[in-house]
PASERO-15316 format. One record per residue (C-alpha): chain; x, y, z. Coordinates in nm, 2 decimals. Last residue first. Example, Ala and Ser with C-alpha at 12.3 -4.5 7.8 and 13.67 -1.06 7.14 Angstrom:
<recs>
 chaine      x      y      z
      A   1.37  -0.11   0.71
      A   1.23  -0.45   0.78
</recs>
This chain:
<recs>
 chaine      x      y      z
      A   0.69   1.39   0.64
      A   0.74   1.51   0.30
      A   0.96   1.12   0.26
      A   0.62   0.93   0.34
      A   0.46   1.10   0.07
      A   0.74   1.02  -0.22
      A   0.75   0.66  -0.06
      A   0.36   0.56  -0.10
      A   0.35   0.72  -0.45
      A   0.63   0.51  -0.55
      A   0.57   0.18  -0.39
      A   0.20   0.16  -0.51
      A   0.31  -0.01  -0.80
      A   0.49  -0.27  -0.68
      A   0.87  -0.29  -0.76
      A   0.97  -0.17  -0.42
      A   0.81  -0.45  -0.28
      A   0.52  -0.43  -0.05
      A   0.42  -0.68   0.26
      A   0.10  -0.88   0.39
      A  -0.17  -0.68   0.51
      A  -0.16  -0.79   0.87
      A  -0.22  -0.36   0.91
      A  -0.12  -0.38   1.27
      A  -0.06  -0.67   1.55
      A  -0.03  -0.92   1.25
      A   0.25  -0.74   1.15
      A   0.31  -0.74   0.77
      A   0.21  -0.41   0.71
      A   0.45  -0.25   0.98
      A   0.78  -0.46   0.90
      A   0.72  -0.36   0.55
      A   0.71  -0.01   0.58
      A   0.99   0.00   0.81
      A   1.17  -0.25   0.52
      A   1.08   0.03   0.20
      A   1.23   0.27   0.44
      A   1.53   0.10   0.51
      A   1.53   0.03   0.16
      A   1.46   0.37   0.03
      A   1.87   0.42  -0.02
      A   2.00   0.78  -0.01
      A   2.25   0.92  -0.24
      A   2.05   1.27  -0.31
      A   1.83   1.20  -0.06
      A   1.65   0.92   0.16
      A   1.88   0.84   0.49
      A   1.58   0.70   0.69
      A   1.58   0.90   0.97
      A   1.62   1.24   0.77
      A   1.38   1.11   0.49
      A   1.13   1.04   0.78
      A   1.13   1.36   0.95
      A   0.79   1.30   1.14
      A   0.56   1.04   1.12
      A   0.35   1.04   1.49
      A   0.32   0.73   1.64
      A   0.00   0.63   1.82
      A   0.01   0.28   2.02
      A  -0.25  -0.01   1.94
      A  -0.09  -0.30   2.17
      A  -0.43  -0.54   1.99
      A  -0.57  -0.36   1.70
      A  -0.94  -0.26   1.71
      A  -0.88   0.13   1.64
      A  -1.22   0.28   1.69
      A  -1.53   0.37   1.54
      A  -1.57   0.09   1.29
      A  -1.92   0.10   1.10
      A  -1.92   0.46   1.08
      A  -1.59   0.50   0.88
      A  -1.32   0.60   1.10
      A  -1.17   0.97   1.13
      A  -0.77   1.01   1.05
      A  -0.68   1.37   1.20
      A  -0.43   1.18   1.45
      A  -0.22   1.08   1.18
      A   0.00   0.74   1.20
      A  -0.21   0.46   1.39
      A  -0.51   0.50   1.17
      A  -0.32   0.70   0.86
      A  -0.15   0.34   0.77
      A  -0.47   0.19   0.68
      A  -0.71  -0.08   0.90
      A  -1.06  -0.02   0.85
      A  -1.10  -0.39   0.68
      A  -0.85  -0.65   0.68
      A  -0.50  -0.60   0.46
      A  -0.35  -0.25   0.35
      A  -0.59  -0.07   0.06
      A  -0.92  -0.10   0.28
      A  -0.87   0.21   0.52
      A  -0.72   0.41   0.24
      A  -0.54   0.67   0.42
      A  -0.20   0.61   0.29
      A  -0.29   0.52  -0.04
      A  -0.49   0.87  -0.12
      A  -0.17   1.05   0.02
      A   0.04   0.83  -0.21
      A  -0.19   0.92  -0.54
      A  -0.15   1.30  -0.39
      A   0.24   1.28  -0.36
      A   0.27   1.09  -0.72
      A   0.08   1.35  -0.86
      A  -0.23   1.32  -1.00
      A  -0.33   1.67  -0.91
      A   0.00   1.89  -0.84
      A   0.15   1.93  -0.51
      A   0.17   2.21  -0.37
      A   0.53   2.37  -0.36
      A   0.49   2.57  -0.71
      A   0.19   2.76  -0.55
      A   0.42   2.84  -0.24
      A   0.66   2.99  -0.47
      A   0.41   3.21  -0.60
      A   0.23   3.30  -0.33
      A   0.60   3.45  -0.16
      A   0.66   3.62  -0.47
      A   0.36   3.81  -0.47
      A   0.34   3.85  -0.14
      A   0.70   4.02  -0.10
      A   0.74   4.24  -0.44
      A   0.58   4.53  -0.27
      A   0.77   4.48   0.07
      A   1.08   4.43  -0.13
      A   1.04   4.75  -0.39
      A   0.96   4.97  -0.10
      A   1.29   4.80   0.08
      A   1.53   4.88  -0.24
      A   1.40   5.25  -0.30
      A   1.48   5.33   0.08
      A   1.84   5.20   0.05
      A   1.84   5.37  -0.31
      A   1.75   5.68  -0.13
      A   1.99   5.61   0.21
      A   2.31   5.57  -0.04
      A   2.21   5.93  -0.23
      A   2.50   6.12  -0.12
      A   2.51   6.47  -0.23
      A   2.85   6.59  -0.26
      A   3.02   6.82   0.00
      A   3.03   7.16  -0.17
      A   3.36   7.36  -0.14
</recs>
C-alpha cells in the first residue's frame, strides 16, 4: 500500500515565497499611511513647535530647550535663558494619560507651566480653546 503524498512542506514553501514577495510592498504602504499628511494637524503643530517667534520674546520656541536638532537663526546663536537645561520629549501621551479616555489637561497645564515661565518661553499661557491648541497637542502626543 502506497503512503500518500503529503504536500504540507509545499504549501509551507508556497506561503513564505508569497510573504517575502508581498513584504515591501506592504510594509511601504503602511508606512505611507503613517506619515502625516500636508496640512495636517501634526505638520501645522510641528510648524508651531519650532517657531522661534510664535511663544513670547524673540528666538525663544519650544524646539530650543526640547529638540537637540533645533539650529538658531543667525542673529541669536545660543539659548539666552537663565537655568537653560535640555529636556528631551519622550512618551508624552504615556506620562500624561492621553488616549482613548485620557484627559489633555495635564498636558494642556505642562505646556502652560513652560510658556508662562519667565525662566523659558515668558510667552504668556494657551487654553485649550485657542487655536493652536490642537495642532500643538496632536504633535506633542507622537512624542
Amino acid at each position: 500500500m502506497r503512503k500518500p503524498f503529503d504536500y504540507s512542506w509545499i504549501v509551507f514553501i508556497v506561503v513564505i515565497v508569497a510573504v517575502i514577495v508581498a513584504y515591501k510592498p506592504v510594509m511601504n504602504a503602511i508606512n505611507q499611511a503613517r506619515q502625516p499628511k500636508e496640512g495636517s494637524d501634526y505638520l501645522v503643530g510641528e510648524e508651531l513647535f519650532y517657531n522661534p517667534n510664535g511663544w513670547g520674546p524673540e528666538n525663544r520656541s519650544c524646539a530650543m530647550c526640547h529638540k537637540e536638532d533645533y539650529t538658531f537663526s543667525p542673529n541669536f546663536s545660543k539659548v539666552e535663558m537663565e537655568e537653560f537645561a535640555y529636556v528631551e520629549l519622550k512618551g508624552i501621551k504615556k506620562k500624561f494619560g492621553v488616549g482613548v479616555i485620557g484627559n489633555p489637561d495635564a498636558l494642556l497645564g505642562q505646556v502652560n507651566r513652560c510658556l508662562s515661565s519667565p525662566q523659558r518661553t515668558d510667552g504668556g499661557g494657551i487654553t485649550s480653546a485657542d487655536p493652536k491648541w490642537q495642532p500643538l497637542f496632536a504633535y506633542l502626543i507622537q512624542q
